[in-house]
C-alpha positions, 0 to 999 in steps of 0.5 A: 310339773317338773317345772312347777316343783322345782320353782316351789322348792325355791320357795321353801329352800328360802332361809326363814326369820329366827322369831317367825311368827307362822311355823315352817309346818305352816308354810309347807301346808301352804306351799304343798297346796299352792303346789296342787292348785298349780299341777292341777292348772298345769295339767288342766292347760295340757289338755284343753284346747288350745284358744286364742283368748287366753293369750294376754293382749289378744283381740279379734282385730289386732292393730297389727292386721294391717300388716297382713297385706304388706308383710315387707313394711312390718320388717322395715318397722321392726328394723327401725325400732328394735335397737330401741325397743325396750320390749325387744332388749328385754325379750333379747336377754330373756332369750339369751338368759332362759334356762337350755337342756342339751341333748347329750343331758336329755339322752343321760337323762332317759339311758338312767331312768331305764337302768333305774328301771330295770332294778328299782330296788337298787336305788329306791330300797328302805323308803319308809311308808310315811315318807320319814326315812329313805337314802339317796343313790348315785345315778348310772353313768349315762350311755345316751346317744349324743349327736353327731356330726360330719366332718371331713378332711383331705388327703393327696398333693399341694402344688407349690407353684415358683420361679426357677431360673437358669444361665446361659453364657455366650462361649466365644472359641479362636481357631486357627486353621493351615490350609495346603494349595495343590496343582493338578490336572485332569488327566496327570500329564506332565509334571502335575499329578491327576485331580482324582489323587486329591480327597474329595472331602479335605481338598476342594477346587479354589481356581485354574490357569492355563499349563505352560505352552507346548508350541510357540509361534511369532506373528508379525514379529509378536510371539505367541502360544501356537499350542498351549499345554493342558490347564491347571486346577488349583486345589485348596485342601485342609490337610496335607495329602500323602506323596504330593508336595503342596504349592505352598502352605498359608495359615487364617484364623475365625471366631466362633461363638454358641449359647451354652443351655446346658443349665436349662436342659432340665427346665425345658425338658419338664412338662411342669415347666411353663415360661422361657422368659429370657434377660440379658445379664452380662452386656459390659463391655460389648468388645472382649480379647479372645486368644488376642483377638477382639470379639464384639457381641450385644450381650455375653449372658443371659438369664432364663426364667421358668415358672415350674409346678411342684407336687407335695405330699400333704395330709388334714386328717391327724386330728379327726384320726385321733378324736375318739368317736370318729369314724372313717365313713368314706373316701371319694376323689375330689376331681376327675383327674387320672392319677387322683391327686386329691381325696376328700375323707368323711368322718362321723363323729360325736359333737364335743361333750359339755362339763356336767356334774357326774356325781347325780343322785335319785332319792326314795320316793322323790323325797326332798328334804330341807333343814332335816325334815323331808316330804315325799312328791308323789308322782305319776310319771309317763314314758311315752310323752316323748314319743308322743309329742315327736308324732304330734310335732311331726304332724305339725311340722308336715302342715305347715311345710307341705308344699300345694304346688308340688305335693312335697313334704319337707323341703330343704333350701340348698346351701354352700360354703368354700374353702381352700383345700390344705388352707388355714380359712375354713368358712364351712365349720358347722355343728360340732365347733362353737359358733364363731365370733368376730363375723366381720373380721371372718368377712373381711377374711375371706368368708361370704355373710351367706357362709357365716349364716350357713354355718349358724345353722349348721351349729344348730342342727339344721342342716344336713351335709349332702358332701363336697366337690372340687370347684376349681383345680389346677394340673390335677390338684384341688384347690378350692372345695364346695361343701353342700347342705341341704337346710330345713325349718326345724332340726325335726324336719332335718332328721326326718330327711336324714333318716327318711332317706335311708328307710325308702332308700332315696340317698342324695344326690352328687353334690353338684346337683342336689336340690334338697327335694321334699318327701311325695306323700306317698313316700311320707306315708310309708316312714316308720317314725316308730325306727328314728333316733329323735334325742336330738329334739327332745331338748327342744320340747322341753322348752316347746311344752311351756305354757302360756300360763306359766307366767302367772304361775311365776307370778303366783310363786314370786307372790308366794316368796314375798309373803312367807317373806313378810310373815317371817319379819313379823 
């Protein structure tokens, strides 16, 4: 009804000619009729059963049915001729054009009704019987519930991962050392002292001969030791020993070298550190004078190469912090890492009001006045339409998603999205954010066209977010995420499962093992429908409740329009 007044009122809110033969008084006879007949027929349609031969165009036997059998051909068809088909553009812009309510205005809509409700006099007061005289007032601000949404962010650690280098020099060291020979003997006979008065840890035993010779003796004319004296050692030692002098002194000089890595003690000691990778950097010229001495070595530095993990502190939640309407609901790790290093915060929060006109007024009676002179709509309104068509499309939506096999009610399709933990490309925005435009550039970018499709979906409130798991980490950061939802034919079956779940109780499960499960029967039965927030659907049937006869009533109305038209030029 509400449709048809509105479309009469185009009708009378139309400029009329200066020497209009038939009278304005004329016209709003004709029109207040039209509008009768029309209600009538309006509400005749409500309530007859529906039949198929009043739908334009329809046979027993339609030319389609042998598409019955081979579904698959009647896409491929479709396909083929919808960039072609004048029919489909022209059904494609009507889709795109036809009026919408939204929710949050449907919900402002009923919350103002209630407030006029409760003090009709306030608003409806000095209306005259006849209909002449009333006022308008300005509507209550609206207190309906609008949708809402879950949004999540992150908090914890990034790991910055990066290649650290270090130096290692060759030191090459010239020492010269004084070395003091001794002699002595075992048992310190002679002029020798004894071997024992010599330090064992200095003085070391470099060689022997023999003592002088205590008896000569001649055979054959030859002479000969007949009884030589006790051997000597030789003792070589590296300092001077106190009371004995040496036997003589000499002097002898060595090269050393070692690698010095004190640079890259911190590196090899850090557990985060991975790598050792070495490249000599000084090799030119390979022979070097050290203190005068020539030292020759393949190379003389080198450079080391580690690849080193570091934890920085990182936050995405400023924004949903400061969003008015939002609400912290949970926060859970994100891996199974002990210390956690990544948590994921869920909030719930209002998807963003559209502009609406606040200055919105009811007048007396429904009086609608044009030029001056006013008429008054009577009518009789129903309250409980709403909660009805809710019940009977629950009904509905119940047959024709009830799985046989199973014996399941409302079956949803899991679905998933990633993105980058702390990242800039997020391919799991959803309802509560406009649907994204440039698909094939966000494709080429990084996100799946089943991700794009996912969020689609999302945006139109029929999916229901089960949470988010780590799908892939590294030394206990999360990198990349998981988003699951659980996505049903119609927002009615998704709110069905959002708050159907929550009277049984029957929560869902961890993310990684949701499966979107239907309702039992017997679980079905036992929702009260009666306790559930519908707002959100309520916009839906208000572009469901339309009519086939619709059509004719605006052809009837366009009719109408051309006629007052044409008396008006005569």
């Amino acid at each position: 009804m509400k449709h048809v007044s509105l479309s009469l009122l185009l009708v009378f809110a139309l400029p009329a000619a200066a020497q209009a033969q038939t009278s304005i008084a004329d016209a709003k006879t004709d029109g207040k009729a039209f509008g009768q007949q029309q209600a009538g027929a309006a509400q005749s349609a409500a309530t007859t059963q529906p039949n198929a031969d009043r739908v334009p165009g329809f046979s027993g036997t339609p030319s389609q049915s042998t598409w019955f059998d081979d579904p698959k051909a009647m896409e491929r068809q479709a396909a083929s001729e919808a960039s072609s088909s004048t029919g489909y553009q022209a059904m494609r812009q009507s889709m795109d054009s036809r009026a919408r309510f939204d929710a949050i205005d449907l919900d402002a809509t009923i919350a103002r009704s209630k407030a006029v409700n409760q003090d009709p006099l306030s608003y409806a007061s000095g209306m005259g019987i006849t209909g002449t005289e009333g006022r308008c007032v300005q509507l209550p601000p609206s207190t309906g519930t609008a949708a809402r949404y879950k949004a999540s962010c992150n908090t914890g650690y990034t790991l910055d991962s990066g290649t650290v280098s270090c130096t290692i020099p060759l030191i090459a060291t010239v020492t010269t050392t004084t070395s003091y020979l001794y002699y002595c003997t075992s048992i310190g006979l002679g002029r020798e002292p004894a071997c024992n008065l010599l330090p064992g840890d200095t003085c070391t035993q470099t060689g022997s001969h023999d003592g002088p010779c205590l008896q000569w003796g001649i055979d054959n004319g030859v002479r000969y030791c007949a009884e030589p004296g006790e051997p000597i050692d030789e003792y070589t030692c590296s300092a001077p020993v106190g009371g004995l002098s040496p036997i003589s002194t000499a002097s002898s000089s060595s090269v050393t070298t070692r690698r010095d890595e004190s640079q890259c003690t911190s590196f090899a000691a850090d557990t985060n550190c991975t790598g050792g990778q070495e490249t000599c950097t000084d090799s030119d010229p390979v022979t070097r004078t050290i203190d005068g001495y020539s030292v020759t070595q393949p190379c003389w530095a080198w450079r080391r190469d580690y690849q080193c993990n570091r934890f920085t502190p990182a936050q995405d939640c400023t924004t949903l912090e400061q969003t008015p309407g939002c609400n912290l609901e949970q926060e859970y790790c994100l891996t199974d890492e002990v210390p956690c290093r990544t948590f994921e915060r869920v909030y719930d929060c209002p998807v963003p009001e559209q502009p609406r006109n606040p200055n919105q007024f009811i007048c007396d009676g429904d009086v609608y006045c044009i030029d001056g002179s006013c008429e008054t709509i009577q009518r009789q309104p129903n309250t409980e339409f709403k909660d009805a068509v809710v019940a009977l499309n629950a009904m509905d939506q119940a047959r024709r998603e009830f799985d046989p096999d199973n014996l399941t009610l409302f079956k949803g399709t899991r679905e998933s999205c990633s993105s980058k933990v702390f990242g800039i490309l997020n391919c799991c925005k959803g309802k509560g954010f406009p649907l994204i435009p440039g698909i094939q550039l966000l494709v080429a970018l990084g996100c799946s066209r089943e991700e794009l499709l996912l969020h689609h979906k999302d945006a139109q409130g029929l999916c229901a977010y089960v949470g988010t798991y780590c799908s892939s980490s590294f030394l206990g950061v999360c990198l990349t995420k998981r988003k699951v939802y659980c996505c049903f034919e119609s927002k009615l079956s998704r709110i069905l499962q959002e708050q159907g779940r929550a009277q049984l109780p029957k929560p869902w499960a961890s993310p990684k093992t949701e499966q979107c499960a239907g309702f039992t029967i017997d679980e079905f039965a036992r929702l009260d429908l009666s306790r559930m927030d519908f707002s959100e659907v309520y916009a839906e049937f208000t572009d469901a409740a339309r009519l086939p006869d619709e059509l004719q009533a605006a052809t009837d109305i366009q009719g109408k329009i051309e006629d007052y038209y044409a008396r008006a030029r005569q």
